[in-house]
DSSP file (Angstrom, degrees, kcal/mol; ACC not computed):
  #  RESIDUE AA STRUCTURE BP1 BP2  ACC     N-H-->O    O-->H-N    N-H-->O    O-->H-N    TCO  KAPPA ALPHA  PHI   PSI    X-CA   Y-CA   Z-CA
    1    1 A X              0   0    0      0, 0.0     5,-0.1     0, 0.0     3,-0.0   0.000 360.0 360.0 360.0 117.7  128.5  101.1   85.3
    2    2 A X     >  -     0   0    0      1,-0.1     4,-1.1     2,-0.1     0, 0.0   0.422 360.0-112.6 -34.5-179.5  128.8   97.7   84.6
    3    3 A X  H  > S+     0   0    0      2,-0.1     4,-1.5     1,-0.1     5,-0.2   0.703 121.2  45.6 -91.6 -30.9  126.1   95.3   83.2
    4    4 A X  H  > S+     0   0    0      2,-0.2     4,-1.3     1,-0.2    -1,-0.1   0.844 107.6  58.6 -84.4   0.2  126.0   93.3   86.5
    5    5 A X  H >> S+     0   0    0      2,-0.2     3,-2.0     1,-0.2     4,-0.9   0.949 110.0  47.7 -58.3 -74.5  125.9   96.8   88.7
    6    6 A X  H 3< S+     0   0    0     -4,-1.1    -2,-0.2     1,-0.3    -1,-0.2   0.242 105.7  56.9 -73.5  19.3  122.7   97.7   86.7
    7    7 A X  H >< S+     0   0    0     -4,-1.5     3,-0.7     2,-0.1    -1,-0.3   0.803 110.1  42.2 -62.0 -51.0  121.4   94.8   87.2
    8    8 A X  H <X S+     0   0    0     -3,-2.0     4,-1.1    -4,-1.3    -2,-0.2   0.647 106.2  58.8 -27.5 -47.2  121.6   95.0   90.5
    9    9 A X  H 3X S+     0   0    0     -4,-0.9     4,-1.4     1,-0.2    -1,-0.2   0.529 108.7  45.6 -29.5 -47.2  120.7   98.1   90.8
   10   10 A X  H <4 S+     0   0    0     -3,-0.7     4,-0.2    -5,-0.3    -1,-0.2   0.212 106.2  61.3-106.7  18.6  117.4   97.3   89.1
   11   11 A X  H >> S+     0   0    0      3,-0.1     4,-1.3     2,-0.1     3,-0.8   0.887 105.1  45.8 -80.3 -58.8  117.0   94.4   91.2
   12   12 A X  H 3X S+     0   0    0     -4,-1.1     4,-2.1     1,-0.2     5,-0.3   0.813 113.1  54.2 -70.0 -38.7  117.0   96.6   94.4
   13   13 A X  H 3< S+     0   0    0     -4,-1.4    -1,-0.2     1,-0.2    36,-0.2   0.544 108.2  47.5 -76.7  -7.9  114.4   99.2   92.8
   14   14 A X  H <> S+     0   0    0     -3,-0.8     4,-3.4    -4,-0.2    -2,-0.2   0.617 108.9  51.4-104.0 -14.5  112.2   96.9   92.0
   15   15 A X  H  < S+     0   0    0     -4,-1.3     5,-0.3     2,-0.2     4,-0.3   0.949 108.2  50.9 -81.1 -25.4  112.2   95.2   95.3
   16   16 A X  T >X S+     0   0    0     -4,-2.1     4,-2.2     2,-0.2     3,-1.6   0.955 103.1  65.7 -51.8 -51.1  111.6   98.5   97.2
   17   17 A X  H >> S+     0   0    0     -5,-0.3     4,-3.1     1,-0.2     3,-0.6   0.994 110.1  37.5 -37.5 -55.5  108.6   99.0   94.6
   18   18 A X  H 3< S+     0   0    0     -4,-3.4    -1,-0.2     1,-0.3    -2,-0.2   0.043 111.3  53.1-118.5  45.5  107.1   96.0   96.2
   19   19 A X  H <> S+     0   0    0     -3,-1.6     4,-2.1    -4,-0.3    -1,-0.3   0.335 115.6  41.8-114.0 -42.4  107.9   96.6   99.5
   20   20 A X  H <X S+     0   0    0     -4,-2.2     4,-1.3    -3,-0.6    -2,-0.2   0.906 112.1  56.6 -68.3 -52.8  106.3  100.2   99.1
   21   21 A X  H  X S+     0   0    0     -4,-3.1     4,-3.4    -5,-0.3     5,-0.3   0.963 111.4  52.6 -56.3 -47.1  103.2   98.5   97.0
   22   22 A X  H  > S+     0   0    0     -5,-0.3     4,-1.7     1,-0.2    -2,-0.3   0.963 106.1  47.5 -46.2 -76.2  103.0   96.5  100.2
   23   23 A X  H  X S+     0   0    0     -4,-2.1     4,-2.0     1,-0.2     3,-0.4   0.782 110.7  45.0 -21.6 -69.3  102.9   98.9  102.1
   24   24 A X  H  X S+     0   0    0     -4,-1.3     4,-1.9     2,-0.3    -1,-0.2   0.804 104.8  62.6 -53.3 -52.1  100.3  101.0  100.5
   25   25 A X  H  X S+     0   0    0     -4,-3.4     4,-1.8     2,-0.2    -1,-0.2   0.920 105.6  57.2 -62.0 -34.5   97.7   97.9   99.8
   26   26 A X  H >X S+     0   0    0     -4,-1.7     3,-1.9    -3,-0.4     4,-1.8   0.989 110.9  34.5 -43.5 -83.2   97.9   97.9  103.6
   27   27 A X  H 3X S+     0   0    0     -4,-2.0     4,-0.6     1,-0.3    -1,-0.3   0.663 114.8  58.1 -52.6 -11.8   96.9  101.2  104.1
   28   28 A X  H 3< S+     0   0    0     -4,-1.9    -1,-0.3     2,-0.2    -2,-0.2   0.872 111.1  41.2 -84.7 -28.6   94.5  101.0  101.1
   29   29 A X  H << S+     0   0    0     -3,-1.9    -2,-0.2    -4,-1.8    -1,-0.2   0.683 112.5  59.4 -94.2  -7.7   92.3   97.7  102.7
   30   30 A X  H  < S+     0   0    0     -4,-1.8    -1,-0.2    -5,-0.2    -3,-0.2   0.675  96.7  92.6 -96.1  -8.9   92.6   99.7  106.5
   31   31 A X  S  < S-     0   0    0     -4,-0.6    -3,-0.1    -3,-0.1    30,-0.0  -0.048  88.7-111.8 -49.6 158.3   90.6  103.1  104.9
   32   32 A X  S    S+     0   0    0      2,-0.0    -4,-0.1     0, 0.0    -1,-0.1   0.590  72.6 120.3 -39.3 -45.8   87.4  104.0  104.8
   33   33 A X  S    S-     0   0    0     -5,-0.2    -2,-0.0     1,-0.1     0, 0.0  -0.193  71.9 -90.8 -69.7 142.5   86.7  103.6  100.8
   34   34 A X     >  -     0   0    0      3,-0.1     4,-1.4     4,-0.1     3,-0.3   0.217  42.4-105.9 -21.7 148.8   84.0  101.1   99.2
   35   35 A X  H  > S+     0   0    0      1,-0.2     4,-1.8     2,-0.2     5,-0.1   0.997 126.9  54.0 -44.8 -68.2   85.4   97.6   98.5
   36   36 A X  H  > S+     0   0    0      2,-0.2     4,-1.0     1,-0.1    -1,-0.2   0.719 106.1  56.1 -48.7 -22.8   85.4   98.6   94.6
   37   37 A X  H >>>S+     0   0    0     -3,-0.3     3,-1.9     2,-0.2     4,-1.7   0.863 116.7  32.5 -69.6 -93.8   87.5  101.7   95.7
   38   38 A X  H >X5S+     0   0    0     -4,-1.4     4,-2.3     1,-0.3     3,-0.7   0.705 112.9  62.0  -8.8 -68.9   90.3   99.4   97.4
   39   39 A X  H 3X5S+     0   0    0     -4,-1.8     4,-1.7     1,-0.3    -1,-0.3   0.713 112.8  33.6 -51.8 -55.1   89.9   96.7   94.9
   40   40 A X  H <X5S+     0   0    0     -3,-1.9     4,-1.1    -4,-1.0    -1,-0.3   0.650 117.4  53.3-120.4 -30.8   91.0   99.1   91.7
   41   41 A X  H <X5S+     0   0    0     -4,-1.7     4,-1.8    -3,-0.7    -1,-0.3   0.673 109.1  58.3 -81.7  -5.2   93.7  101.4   93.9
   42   42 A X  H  X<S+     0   0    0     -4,-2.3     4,-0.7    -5,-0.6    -2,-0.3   0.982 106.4  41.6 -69.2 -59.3   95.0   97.6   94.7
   43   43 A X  H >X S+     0   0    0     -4,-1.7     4,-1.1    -5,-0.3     3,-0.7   0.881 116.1  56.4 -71.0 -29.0   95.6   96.6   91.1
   44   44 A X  H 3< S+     0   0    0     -4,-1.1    -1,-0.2     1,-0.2    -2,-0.2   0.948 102.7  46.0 -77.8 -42.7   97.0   99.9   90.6
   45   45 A X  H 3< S+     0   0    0     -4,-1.8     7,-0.6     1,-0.2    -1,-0.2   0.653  96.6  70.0 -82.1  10.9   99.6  100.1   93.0
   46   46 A X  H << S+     0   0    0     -3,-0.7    -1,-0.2    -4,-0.7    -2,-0.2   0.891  74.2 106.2 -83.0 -26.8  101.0   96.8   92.3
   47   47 A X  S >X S-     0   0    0     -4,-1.1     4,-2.6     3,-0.1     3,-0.5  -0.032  89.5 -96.3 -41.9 101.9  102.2   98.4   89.0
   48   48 A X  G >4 S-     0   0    0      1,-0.2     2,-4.9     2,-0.1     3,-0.9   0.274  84.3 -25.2 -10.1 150.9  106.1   98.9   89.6
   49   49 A X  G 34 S+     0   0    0      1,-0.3     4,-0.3   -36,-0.2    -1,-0.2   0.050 131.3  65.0  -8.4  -6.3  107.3  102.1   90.7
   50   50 A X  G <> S+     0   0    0     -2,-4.9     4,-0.8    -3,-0.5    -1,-0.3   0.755  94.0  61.7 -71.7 -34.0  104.3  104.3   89.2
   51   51 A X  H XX S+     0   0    0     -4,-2.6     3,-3.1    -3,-0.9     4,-1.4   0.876 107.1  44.8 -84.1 -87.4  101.5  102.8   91.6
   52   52 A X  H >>>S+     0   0    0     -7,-0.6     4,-2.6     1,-0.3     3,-1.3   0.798 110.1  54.6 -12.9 -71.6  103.3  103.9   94.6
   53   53 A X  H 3>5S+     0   0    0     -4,-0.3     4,-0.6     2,-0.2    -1,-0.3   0.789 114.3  40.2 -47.2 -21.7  104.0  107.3   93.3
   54   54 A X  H <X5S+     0   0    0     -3,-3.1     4,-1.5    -4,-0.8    -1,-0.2   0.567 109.6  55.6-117.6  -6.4  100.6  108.0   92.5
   55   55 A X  H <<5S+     0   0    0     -4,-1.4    -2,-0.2    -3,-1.3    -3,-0.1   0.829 109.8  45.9 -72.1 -41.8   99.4  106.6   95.3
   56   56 A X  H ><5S+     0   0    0     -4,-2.6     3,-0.8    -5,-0.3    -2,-0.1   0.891 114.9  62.4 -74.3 -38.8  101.7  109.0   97.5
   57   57 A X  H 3<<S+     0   0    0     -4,-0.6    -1,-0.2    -5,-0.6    -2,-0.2   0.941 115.5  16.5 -40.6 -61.0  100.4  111.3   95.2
   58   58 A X  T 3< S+     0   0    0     -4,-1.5     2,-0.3     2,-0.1    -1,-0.2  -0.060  87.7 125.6-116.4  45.5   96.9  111.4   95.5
   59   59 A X    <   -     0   0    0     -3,-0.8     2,-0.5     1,-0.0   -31,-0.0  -0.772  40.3-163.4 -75.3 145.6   96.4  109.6   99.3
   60   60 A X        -     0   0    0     -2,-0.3     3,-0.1     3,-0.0    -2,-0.1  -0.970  13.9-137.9-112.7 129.6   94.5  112.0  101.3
   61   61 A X        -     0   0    0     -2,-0.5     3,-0.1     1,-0.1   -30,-0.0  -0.409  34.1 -95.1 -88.0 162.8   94.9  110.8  105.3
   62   62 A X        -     0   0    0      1,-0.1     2,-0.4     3,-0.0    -1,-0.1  -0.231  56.3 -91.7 -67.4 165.3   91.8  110.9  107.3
   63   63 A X        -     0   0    0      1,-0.1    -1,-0.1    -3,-0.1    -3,-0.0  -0.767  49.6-102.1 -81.0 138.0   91.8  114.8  109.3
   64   64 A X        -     0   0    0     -2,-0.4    -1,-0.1     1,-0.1     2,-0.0  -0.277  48.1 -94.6 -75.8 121.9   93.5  114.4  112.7
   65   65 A X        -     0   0    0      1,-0.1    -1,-0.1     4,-0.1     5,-0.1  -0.185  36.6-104.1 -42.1 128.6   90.8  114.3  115.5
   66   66 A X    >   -     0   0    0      2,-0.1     3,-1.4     3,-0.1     4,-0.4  -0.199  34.6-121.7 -72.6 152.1   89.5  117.6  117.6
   67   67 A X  G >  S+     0   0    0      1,-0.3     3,-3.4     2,-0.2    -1,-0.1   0.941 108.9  59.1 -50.5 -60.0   91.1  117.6  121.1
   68   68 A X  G 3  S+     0   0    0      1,-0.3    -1,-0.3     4,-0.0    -2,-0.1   0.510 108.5  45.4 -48.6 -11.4   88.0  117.6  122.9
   69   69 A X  G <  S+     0   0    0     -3,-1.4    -1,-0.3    -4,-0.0    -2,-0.2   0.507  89.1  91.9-103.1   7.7   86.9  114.3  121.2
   70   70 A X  S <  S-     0   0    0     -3,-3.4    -4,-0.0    -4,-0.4     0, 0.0  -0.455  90.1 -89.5 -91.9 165.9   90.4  111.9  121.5
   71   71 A X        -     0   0    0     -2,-0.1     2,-0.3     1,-0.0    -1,-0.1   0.037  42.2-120.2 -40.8 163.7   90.5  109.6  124.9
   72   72 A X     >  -     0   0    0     -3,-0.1     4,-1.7    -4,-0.0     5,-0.3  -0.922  22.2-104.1-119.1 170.1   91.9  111.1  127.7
   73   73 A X  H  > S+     0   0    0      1,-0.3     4,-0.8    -2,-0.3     6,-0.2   0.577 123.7  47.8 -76.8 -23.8   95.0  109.6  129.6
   74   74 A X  H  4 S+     0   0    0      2,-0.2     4,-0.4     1,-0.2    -1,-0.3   0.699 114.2  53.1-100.1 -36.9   92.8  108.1  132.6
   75   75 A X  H >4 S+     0   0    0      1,-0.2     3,-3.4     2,-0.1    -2,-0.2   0.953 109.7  44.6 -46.7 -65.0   90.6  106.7  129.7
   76   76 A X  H 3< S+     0   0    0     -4,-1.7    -2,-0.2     1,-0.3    -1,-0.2   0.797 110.8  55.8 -38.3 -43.3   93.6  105.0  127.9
   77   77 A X  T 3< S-     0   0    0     -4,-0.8    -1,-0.3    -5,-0.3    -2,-0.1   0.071 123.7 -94.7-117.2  15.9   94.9  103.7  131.0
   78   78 A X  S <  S+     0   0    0     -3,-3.4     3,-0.5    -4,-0.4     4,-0.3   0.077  83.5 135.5  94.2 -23.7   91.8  101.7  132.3
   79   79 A X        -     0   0    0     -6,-0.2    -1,-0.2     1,-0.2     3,-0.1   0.127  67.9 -11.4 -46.7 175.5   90.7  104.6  134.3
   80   80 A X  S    S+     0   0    0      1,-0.2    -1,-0.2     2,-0.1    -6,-0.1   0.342  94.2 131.9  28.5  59.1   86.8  106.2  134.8
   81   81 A X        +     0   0    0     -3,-0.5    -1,-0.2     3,-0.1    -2,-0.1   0.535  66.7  23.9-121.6 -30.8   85.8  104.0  131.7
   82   82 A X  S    S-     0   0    0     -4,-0.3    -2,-0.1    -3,-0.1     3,-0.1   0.845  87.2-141.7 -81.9 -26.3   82.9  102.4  132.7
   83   83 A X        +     0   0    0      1,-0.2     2,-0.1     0, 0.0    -3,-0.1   0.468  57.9 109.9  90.0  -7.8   81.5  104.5  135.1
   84   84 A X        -     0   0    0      2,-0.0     2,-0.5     0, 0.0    -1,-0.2  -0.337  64.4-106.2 -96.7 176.2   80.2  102.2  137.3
   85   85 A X              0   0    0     -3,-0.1     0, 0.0     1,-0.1     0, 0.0  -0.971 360.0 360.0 -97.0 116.7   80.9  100.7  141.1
   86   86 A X              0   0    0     -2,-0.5    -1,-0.1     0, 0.0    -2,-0.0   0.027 360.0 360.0 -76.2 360.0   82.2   97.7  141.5
């Protein structure tokens, strides 16, 4: 491989790092976790290609809501949400 391949090459891999760190700081400031939590997985995932990777490592996603508590379709859709007569 040439020199100006791997240059390229590491051009592209570090923007995908911080397109992925982007990513991630999103999902880190839309959690649950204390400011100070965010704040310290923030500086960590901008670190090139490790802070992603150990972010994908240890995220845990919230547990998917029981059926009987989610919206239902008439909700969603404007229907029987207030309850009232108009």
């Amino acid at each position: 491989m040439t020199e100006a391949a791997t240059l390229r090459l590491f051009v592209l891999s570090m923007a995908l790092s911080g397109v992925l760190s982007l990513l991630c700081v999103r999902l880190i400031w839309r959690s649950r976790a204390s400011t100070s939590t965010k704040a310290i997985w923030t500086v960590w995932v901008l670190v090139p290609v490790l802070g992603p990777a150990s972010y994908a490592i240890a995220f845990d996603p919230p547990p998917v809501q029981p059926e009987g508590l989610r919206a239902t379709e008439s909700a969603l859709s404007g229907g029987d949400v207030g309850g009232g007569d108009d």
